[in-house]
C-alpha positions as CSV (number, residue, x, y, z in Angstrom):
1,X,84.7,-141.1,30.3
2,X,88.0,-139.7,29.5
3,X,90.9,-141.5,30.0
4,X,94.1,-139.2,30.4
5,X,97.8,-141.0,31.1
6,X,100.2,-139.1,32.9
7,X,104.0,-140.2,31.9
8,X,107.4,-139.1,32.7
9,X,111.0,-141.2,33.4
10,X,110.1,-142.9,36.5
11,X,106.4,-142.5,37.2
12,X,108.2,-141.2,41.4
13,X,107.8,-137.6,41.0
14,X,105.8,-135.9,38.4
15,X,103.6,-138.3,36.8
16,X,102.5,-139.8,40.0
17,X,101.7,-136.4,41.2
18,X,99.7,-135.8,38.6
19,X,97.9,-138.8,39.0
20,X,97.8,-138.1,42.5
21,X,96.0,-134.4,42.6
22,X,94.0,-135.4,39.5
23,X,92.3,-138.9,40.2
24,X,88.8,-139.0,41.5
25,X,88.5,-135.5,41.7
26,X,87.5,-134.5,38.2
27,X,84.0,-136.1,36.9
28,X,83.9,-138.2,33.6
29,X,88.0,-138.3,33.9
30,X,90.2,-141.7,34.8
31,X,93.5,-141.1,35.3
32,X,96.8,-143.0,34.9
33,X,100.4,-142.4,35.6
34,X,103.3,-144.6,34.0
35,X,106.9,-144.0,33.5
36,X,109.7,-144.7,30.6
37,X,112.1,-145.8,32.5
38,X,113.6,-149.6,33.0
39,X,113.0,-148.9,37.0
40,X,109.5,-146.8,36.9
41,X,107.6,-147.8,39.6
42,X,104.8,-148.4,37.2
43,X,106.0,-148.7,33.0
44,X,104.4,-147.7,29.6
45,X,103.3,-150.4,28.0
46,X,101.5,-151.1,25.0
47,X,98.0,-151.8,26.6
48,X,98.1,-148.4,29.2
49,X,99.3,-146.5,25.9
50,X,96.0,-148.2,24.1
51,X,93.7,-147.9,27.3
52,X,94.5,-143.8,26.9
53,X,92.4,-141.3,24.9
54,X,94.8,-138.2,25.9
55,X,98.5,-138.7,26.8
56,X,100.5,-136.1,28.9
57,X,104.3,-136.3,28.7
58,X,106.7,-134.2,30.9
59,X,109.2,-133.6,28.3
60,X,110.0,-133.6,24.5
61,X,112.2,-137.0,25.2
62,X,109.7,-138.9,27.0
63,X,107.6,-138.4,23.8
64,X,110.1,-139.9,21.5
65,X,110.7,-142.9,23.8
66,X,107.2,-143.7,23.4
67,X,107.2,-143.0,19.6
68,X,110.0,-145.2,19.1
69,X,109.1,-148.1,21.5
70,X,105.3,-148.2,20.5
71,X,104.8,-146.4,17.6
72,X,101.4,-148.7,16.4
73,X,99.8,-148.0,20.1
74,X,100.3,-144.1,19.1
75,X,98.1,-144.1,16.3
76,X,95.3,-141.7,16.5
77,X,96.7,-140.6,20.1
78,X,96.3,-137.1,21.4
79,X,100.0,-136.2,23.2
80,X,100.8,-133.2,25.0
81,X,104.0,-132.3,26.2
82,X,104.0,-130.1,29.2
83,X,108.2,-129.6,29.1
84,X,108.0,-130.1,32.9
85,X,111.8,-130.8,34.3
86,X,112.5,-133.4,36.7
87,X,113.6,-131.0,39.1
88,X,110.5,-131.5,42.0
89,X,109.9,-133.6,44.3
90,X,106.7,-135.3,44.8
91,X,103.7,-133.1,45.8
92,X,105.9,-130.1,45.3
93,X,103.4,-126.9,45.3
94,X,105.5,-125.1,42.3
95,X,104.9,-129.3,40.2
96,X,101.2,-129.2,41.2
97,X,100.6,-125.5,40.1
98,X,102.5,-126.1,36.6
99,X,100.6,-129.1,36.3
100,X,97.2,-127.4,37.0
101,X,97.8,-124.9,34.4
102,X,99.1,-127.5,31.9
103,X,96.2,-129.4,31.8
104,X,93.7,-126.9,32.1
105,X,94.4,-126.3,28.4
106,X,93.0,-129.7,27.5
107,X,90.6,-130.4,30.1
108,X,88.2,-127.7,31.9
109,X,88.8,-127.9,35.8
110,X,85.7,-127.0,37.9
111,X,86.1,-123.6,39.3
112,X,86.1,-125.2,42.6
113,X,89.2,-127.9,41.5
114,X,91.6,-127.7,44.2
115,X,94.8,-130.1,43.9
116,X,95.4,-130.9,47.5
C-alpha cells in the first residue's frame, strides 16, 4: 500500500480535490489531503507527514512551509511539487485534468482511471 498526501494552503480547493478524485479508486493507493494553513480544514502535522510515503505539494511555498515547520518528519520523504495555483475552485475540470497528469508521473493510472 501506498500512501500519497495531497497538500496545499487550505486543504478547500486543490488538495481536497485531489483527494477527492483519487481516493478509493486507485488499488494499493491511500490517499490523504491536508493544508498549511492556520484555517485548513484539515492541517499538516507531524504524524500525516510521517503516515506519507509520497507527498504532493501544489506549489514551491507549500514545500518550504513544510521544510521549515517539520523538517525531521521530511527525512527520507518523496515530494513533488505540481506548481498548481490556487486559482480553481473545487472539482474544477481544468484542477482535475492538471492533477491527473501530475500524478500520472509518479503513479500509473489504470487506463480505465476516470476522475469523476
Amino acid at each position: 500500500m501506498i500512501k500519497v498526501l495531497f497538500v496545499c494552503s487550505r486543504n478547500k480547493w486543490r488538495s481536497l480535490t485531489a483527494e477527492t478524485i483519487f481516493s478509493n479508486k486507485l488499488p494499493g493507493i491511500d490517499v490523504r489531503s491536508a493544508g498549511t494553513e492556520q484555517g485548513a480544514r484539515i492541517k499538516v502535522t507531524e504524524g500525516l507527514l510521517g503516515w506519507a510515503d509520497l507527498i504532493f505539494v501544489m506549489e514551491k511555498r507549500h514545500r518550504q512551509r513544510l521544510e521549515q515547520r517539520y523538517p525531521q518528519a521530511l527525512i527520507g520523504k518523496r515530494i513533488v511539487r505540481m506548481d498548481i495555483p490556487d486559482v480553481y475552485p473545487y472539482m474544477d475540470e481544468e484542477l482535475i485534468s492538471l492533477l491527473a497528469a501530475g500524478v500520472a508521473e509518479f503513479i500509473e493510472l489504470p487506463e480505465d482511471f476516470s476522475p469523476c
